[in-house]
C-alpha positions in Angstrom: 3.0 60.6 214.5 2.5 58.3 211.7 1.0 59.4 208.1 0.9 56.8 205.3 -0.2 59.5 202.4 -1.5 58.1 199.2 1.0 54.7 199.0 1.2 53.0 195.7 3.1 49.4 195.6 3.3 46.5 193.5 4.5 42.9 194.2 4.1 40.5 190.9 0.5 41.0 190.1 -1.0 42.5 193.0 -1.3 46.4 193.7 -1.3 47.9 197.4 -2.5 51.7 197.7 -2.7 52.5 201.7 -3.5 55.5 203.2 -3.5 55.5 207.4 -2.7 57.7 210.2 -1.5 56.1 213.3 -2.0 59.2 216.4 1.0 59.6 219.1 0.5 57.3 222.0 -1.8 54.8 220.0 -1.2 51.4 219.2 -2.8 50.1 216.1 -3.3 46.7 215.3 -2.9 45.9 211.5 -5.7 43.1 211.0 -6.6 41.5 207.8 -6.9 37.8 206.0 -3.9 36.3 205.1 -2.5 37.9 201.3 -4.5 41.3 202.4 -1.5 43.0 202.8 -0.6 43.5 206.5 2.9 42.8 207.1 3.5 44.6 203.2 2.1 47.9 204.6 4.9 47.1 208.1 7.2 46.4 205.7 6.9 49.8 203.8 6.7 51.8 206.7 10.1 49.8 207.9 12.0 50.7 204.8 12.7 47.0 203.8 10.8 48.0 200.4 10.2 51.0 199.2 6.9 53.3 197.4 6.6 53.5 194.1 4.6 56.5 195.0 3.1 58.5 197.8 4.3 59.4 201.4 5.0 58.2 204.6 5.8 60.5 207.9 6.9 60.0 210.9 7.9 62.1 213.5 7.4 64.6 211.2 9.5 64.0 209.0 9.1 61.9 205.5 10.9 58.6 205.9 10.1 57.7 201.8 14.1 57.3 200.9 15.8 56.4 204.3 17.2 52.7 205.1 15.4 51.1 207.7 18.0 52.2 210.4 17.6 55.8 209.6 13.7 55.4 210.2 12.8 56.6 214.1 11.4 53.0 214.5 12.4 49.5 216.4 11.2 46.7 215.0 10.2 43.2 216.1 9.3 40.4 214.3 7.8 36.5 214.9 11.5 35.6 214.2 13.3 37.4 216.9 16.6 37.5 215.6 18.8 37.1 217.9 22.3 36.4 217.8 23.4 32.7 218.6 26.8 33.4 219.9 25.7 36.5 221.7 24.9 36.8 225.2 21.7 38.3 226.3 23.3 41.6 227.0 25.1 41.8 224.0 21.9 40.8 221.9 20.4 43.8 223.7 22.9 46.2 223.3 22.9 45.5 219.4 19.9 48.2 220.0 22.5 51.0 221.2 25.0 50.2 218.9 25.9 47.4 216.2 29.6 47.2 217.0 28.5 46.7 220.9 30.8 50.1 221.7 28.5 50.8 224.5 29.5 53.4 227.7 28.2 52.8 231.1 25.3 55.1 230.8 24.3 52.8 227.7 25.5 49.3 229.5 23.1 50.9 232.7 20.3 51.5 230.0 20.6 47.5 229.1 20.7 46.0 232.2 17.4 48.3 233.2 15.3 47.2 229.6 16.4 43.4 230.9 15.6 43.9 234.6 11.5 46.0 232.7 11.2 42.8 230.6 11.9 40.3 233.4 15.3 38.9 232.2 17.7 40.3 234.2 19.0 37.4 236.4 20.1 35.6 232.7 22.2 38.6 231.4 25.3 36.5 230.7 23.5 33.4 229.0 23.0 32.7 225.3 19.9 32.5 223.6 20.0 28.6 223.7 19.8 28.6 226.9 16.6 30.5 227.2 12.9 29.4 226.8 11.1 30.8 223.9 9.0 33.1 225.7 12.7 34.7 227.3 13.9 35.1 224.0 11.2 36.7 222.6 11.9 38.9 226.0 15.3 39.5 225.0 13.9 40.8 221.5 11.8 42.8 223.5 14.4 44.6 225.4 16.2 45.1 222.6 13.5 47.0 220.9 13.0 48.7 224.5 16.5 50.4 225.1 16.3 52.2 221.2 15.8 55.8 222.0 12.9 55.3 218.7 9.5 57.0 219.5 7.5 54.1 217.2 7.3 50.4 217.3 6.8 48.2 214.4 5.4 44.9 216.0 5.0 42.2 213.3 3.0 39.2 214.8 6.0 39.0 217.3 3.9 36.8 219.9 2.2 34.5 217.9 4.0 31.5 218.8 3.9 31.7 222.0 1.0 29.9 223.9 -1.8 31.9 224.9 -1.3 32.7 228.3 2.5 33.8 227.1 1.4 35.8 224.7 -1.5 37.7 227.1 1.7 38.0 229.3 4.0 39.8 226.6 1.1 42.1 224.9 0.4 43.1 228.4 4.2 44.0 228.3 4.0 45.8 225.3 1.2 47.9 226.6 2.9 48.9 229.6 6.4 49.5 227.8 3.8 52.0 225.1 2.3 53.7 228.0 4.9 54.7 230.0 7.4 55.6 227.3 4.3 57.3 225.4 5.3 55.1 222.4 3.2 54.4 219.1 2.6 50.7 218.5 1.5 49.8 214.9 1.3 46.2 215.4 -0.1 43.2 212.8 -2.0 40.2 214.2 -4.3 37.5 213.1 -6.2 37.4 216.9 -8.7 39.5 217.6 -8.3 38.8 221.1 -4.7 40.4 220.9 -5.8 43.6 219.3 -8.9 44.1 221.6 -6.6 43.3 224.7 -3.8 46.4 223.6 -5.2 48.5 220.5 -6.6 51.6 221.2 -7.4 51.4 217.2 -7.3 48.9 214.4 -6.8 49.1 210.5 -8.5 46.8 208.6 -6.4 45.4 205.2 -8.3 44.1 202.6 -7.3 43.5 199.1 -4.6 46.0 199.4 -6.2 48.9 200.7 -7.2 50.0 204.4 -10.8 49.0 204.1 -11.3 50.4 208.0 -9.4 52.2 210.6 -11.7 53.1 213.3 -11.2 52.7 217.3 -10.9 49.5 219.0 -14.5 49.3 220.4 -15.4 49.1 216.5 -14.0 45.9 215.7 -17.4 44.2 216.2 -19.2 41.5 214.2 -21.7 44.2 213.4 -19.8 46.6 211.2 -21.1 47.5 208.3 -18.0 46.9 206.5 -18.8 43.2 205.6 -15.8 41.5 205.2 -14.4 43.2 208.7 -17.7 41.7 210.5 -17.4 38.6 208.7 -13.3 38.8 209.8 -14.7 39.0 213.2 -17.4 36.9 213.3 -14.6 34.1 212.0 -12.7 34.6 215.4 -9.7 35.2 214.1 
């Protein structure tokens, strides 16, 4: 679903070279000390900067090229982005369409991702007058109604307190389930990625040092740094 092939990037002094595939249906958490390179490896894949080599497919289709919109991905970040003078439905419509030209079969579509994500009584209120964990919900629905097959999560729950954040990855993981969606999603909590990863990649010094399944993110692996990553409790 998702084939970084052989990436070469550089950023002042430092070089990234990734290479990861992400299956259909999985959701991958992008793990890694600060500076490793996680959220420059989401950022790649998003289209906000681009390769100065190498490949990235998705869908089948290379992606190396396209602006971000024309990328079969949603994306949501730890600043949600929403729109102050927008109501909650029209911040989640901006997913259907950016000029808010939306039919009833589309309108339908938001008012069902707001009723999955548990804000559908507060449709017609503005993101100031929501909590921080609804607004992150809003984000969420907006990310839900695009008809994109991959996620791009980019440590979207972090500041949220933990039982909020349990809450929304549990979301996530339903949302990916159901919809048979692939989740590449960075954290620093290893308690996040072992509560919805089927896989992790492990960034370190630029490079995927690991990708391996879930149940191998363990303070035994033999890659030292990722047990020493673990042990840390990240």
């Amino acid at each position: 679903m998702l084939d970084v092939k052989q990436i070469h990037y550089t950023y002042h002094d430092q070089a990234f070279d990734f290479e990861l595939q992400v299956e259909q249906g999985a959701i991958c958490a992008l793990m890694g000390p600060s500076g490793a390179g996680k959220s420059t490896l989401l950022a790649l894949m998003a289209g906000f900067i681009e390769p100065l080599n190498g490949d990235i497919v998705a869908a089948g289709k290379s992606v190396v090229g396209k602006a971000p919109h024309q990328r079969p991905m949603a994306m949501l970040f730890q600043e949600h982005n929403l729109f102050a003078h927008l109501s909650v439905r029209e911040n989640i419509g901006l997913g259907l369409h950016p000029g808010l030209k939306l039919n009833p079969t589309q309108c339908q579509l938001v008012e069902q991702a707001a009723q999955q994500v548990g804000v559908g009584e507060l449709l017609d209120r503005l993101p100031e007058q929501l909590s921080g964990g609804q607004r992150q919900r809003v984000a969420l629905a907006r990310c839900f109604v695009q008809p994109h097959s991959i996620w791009l999560l980019d440590e979207p729950f972090s500041a949220l307190d933990p039982l909020l954040r349990e809450e929304m990855l549990g979301l996530v993981k339903r949302l990916a389930t159901e919809r048979n969606l692939t989740v590449v999603m960075v954290t620093h909590h290893v308690s996040d990625a072992r509560a919805i990863a089927s896989d992790f990649a492990f960034i370190h010094h630029g490079q995927v040092a690991v990708a391996d399944k879930i149940s191998q993110l363990t303070t035994e692996h033999r890659n030292t740094a990722l047990a020493a990553f673990v042990k840390a409790g990240h």
